[in-house]
N, C-alpha and C positions, 0 to 999 in steps of 0.2 A: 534555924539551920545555921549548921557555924561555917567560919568563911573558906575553911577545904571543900568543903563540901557543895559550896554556892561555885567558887572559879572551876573542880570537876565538873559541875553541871554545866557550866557555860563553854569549857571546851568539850563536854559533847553534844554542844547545841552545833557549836562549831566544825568539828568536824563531820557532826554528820553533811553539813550545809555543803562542805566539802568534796562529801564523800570518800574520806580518806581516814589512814589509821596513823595511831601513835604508839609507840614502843615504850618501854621505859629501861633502865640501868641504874641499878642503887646498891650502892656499900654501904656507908654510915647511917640510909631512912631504912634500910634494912625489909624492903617493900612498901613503905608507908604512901609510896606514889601512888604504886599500882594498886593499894589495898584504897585511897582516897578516891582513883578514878575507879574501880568495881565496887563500887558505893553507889555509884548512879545505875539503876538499872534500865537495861537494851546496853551498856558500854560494849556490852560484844560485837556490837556492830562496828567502835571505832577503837576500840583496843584489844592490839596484835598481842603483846605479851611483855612480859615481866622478868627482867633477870635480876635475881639478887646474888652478887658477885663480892661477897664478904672477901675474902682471901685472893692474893695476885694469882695465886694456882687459877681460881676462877674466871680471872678475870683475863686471864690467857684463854684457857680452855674455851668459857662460851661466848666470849667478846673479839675474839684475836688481838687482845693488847699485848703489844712486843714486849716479851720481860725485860728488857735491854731498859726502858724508859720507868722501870721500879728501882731499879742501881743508879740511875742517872737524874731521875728528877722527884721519885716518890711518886706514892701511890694517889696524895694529895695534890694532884698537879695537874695546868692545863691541858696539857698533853697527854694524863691519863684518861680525863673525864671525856678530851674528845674523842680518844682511840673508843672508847666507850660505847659514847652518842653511837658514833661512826657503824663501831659494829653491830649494835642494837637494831639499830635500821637497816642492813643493808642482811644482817642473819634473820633477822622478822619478817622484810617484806614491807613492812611500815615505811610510810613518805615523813613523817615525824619520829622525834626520839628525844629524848633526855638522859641524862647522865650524871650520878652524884657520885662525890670523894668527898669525905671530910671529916674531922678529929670533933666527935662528939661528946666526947670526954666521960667521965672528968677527968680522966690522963690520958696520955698518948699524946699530950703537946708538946711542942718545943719553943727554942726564942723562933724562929724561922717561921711555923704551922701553932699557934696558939690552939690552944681548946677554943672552939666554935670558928676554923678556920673553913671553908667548906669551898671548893671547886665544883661547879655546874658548866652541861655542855647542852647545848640542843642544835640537832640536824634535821637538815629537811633535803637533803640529796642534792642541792646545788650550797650549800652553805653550813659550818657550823662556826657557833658563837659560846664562848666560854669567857666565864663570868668567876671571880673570887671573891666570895661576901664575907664577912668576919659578923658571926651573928652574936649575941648573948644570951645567957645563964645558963640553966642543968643542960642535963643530957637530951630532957623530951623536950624542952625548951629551943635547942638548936636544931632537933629534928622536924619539930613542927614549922620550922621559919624557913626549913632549908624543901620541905614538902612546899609549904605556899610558893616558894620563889620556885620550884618547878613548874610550878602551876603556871602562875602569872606570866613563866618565860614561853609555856608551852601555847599558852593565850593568843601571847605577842605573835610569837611565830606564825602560827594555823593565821594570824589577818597578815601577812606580807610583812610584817615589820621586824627590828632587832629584838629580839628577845632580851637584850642587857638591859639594866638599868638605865632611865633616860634615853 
């Protein structure tokens, strides 16, 4: 069993333990969350739903992210992936949530956003935390790194803890 598929399994040992759901929010994994947590099957019992928010039009539309914050700080930024999280969870119903932005390349970078620059958010309805990882190589490459650190952050969270790094 490879290791998306071991940490999905353990957050929904987790959340069932909880009794609680998780959401998701992806542009750049393009569902790769939501497609690694419906891997484990009963996940319908801890996953609320799935937005894949390719496009800002989208990501107004089924998230409420204020366009004003795509002029002002990009699409790849903390402040988008929390408006994200934020809406994910509170449009689902879900007590958890996650949120991905990021330049999977192999273009669409700049000096500012490199290729494999990626913003991550996760909420749990008193808190969110966003995280900027700068991952390596292709395109599935950055995808795959950027699916596990959802995982692991979504881990953290469901036990009380930061979901960031350290």
């Amino acid at each position: 069993m490879d290791s998306i598929t071991q940490l999905a399994e353990r957050l929904g040992a987790a959340l069932l333990g909880l009794g609680t759901q998780v959401s998701t929010a992806e542009s750049c994994t393009g569902g790769g969350i939501a497609e690694a947590i419906t891997r484990i099957a009963g996940s319908s019992a801890w996953f609320e739903a799935g937005y894949v928010t390719y496009s800002n039009t989208q990501k107004t539309a089924q998230l409420g992210v204020p366009t004003e914050l795509f002029v002002r700080v990009g699409a790849v930024s903390r402040e988008v992936v929390e408006a994200m999280a934020q809406g994910a969870r509170l449009r689902s119903g879900a007590r958890f949530s996650v949120a991905v932005s990021g330049v999977a390349g192999p273009g669409g970078g700049s000096p500012e956003k490199p290729v494999g620059t990626v913003w991550l958010a996760w909420a749990d309805g008193e808190s969110c935390f966003a995280e900027r990882c700068q991952f390596a190589g292709d395109r599935d490459a950055v995808r795959r790194q950027t699916v596990l650190r959802a995982l692991e952050g979504l881990l953290r969270l469901a036990a009380g803890e930061n979901p960031g790094w350290g």
